[in-house]
Residue, then its C-alpha position, 0 to 999 in steps of 0.5 A: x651688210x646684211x638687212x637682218x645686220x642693219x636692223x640689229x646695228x640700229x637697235x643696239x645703237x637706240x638702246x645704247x642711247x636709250x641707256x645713256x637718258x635713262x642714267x641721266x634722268x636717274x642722276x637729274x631727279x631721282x637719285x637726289x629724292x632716293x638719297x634725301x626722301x621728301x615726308x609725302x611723295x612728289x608728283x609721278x612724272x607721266x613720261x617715265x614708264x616706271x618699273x615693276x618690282x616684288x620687294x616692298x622696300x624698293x616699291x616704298x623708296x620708289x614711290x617716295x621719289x615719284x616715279x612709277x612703280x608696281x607692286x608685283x604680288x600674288x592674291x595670297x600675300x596681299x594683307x588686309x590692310x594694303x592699299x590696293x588701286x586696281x587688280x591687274x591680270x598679266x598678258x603676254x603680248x604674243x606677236x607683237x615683237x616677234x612678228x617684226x623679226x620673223x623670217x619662215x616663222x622664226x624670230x631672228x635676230x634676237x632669241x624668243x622669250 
């Protein structure tokens, strides 16, 4: 085996792994609030990363089950009367991934996003 072979067998394994907590999670705390919504949200749990989403209804669902979200909208279809906490810039991180799997400037295994 290759290094390069090495490096993508372990990655795949770790996300296959990575995979399988996140589905047991879901079944363990989440699946139960979505199904059956508490009247006001629970705790967020600090160790999810939470996920980023566009629809309202799936922020709303989501936010009732106590897990992070993050309501992606640009300035113009914000209302008045929306609760906004912090106004957040989007950033690329260019180099971070990337430079892990560079070989002369070009990043293998896996293909630029």
């Amino acid at each position: 085996l290759l290094f390069r072979d090495l490096i993508v067998f372990i990655v795949q394994f770790q996300c296959k792994l990575l995979d399988i907590c996140t589905l047991l999670n879901y079944i363990e705390f989440v699946h139960l609030l979505l199904r059956s919504p508490p009247p006001c949200p629970p705790h967020v749990n600090g160790n999810w990363m939470g996920c980023f989403t566009k629809n309202m209804e799936v922020c709303g669902a989501l936010y009732f089950a106590g897990v992070p979200v993050w309501l992606v909208r640009s300035e113009a279809y914000i209302s008045l009367t929306m609760n906004v906490v912090h106004l957040v810039c989007l950033t690329y991180p260019d180099g971070i991934i990337r430079a892990m799997y560079t070989e002369n400037g070009v990043a293998k295994p896996f293909p630029s996003i």
